[in-house]
C-alpha positions as CSV (number, residue, x, y, z in Angstrom):
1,X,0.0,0.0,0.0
2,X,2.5,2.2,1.0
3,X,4.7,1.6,-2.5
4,X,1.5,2.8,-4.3
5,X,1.2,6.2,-2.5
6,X,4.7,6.7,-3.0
7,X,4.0,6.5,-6.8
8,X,1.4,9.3,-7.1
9,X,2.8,12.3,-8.5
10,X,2.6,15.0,-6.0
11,X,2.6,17.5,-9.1
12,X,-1.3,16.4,-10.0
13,X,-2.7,16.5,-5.8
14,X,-4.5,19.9,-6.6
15,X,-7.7,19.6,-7.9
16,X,-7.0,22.8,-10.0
17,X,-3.6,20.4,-11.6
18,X,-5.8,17.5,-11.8
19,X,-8.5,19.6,-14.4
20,X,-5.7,21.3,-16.5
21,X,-4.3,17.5,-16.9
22,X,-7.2,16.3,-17.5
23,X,-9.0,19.0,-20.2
24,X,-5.4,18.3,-22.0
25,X,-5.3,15.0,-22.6
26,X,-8.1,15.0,-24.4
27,X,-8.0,18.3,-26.3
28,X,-4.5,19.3,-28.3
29,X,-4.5,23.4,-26.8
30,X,-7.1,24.9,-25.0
31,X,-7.0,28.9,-24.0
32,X,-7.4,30.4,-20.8
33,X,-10.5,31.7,-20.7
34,X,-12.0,27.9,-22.1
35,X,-9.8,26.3,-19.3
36,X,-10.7,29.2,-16.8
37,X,-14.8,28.4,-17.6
38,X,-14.5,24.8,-17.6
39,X,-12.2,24.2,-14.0
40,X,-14.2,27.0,-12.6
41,X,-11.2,28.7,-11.1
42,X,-10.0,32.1,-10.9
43,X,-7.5,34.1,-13.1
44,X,-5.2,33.9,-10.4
45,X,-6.0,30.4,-9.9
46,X,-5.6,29.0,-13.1
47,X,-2.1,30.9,-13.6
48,X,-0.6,29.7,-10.6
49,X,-1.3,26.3,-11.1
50,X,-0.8,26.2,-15.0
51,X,2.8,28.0,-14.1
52,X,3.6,25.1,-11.6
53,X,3.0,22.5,-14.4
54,X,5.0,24.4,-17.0
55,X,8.0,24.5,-14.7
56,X,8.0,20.8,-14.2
57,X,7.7,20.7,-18.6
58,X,4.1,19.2,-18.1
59,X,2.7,22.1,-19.7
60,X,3.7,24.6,-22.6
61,X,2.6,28.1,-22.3
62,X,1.6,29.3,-25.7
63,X,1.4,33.3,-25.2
64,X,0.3,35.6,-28.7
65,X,-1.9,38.6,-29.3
66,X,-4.9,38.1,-31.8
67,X,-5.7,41.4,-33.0
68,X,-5.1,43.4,-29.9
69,X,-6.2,41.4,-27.3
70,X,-4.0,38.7,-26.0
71,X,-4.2,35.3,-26.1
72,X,-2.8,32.5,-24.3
73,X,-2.8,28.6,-25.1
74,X,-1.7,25.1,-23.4
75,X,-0.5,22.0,-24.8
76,X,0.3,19.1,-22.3
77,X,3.7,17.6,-23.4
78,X,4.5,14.1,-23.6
79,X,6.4,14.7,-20.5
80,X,3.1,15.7,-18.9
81,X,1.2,13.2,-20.4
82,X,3.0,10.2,-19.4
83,X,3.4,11.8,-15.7
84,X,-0.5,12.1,-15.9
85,X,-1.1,8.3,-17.4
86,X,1.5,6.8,-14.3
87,X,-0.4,8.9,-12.1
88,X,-3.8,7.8,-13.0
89,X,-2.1,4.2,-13.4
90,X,-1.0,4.2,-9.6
91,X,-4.7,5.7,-8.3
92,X,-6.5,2.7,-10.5
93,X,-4.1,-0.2,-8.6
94,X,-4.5,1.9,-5.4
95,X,-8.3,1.4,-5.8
96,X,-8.0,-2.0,-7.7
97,X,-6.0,-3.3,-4.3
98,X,-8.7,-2.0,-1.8
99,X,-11.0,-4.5,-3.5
């Protein structure tokens, strides 16, 4: 039992992590405001916890300016992604052992 907690990525405990990880692997880029209305979180929210994840290469930060307003994107790298998977991975045997 122990083992298993020890395999959970500490990166993805916040629920706020959990959604960004979540909304990207199964869309290639989302923007802010899309990610911001779906997790339900706050500007400030949402950029702390999407900064987190790009530091650890989880995330990339896709920052432009359509017209003049500006617009930012996120892409989950394969990094992320297969941190996400084993993360998932270790809840399902966690639950799986329980049984």
């Amino acid at each position: 039992m122990i083992e298993l907690l020890q395999q959970f990525n500490k990166a993805f405990e916040s629920k706020a992590r959990l959604g960004i990880m979540s909304v990207l692997m199964v869309n290639e880029s989302v923007d802010f405001s899309s990610l911001k209305e779906l997790l339900q979180v706050t500007d400030g929210n949402l950029a702390s916890h999407a900064k987190a994840l790009e530091e650890l290469k989880y995330i990339v930060v896709h920052k432009q300016f359509i017209g003049k307003k500006p617009n930012t994107t996120y892409t989950a790298t394969e990094l992320g992604k297969q941190a996400f998977i084993n993360h998932l991975n270790s809840l399902e045997m966690l639950l799986k052992s329980n049984k």
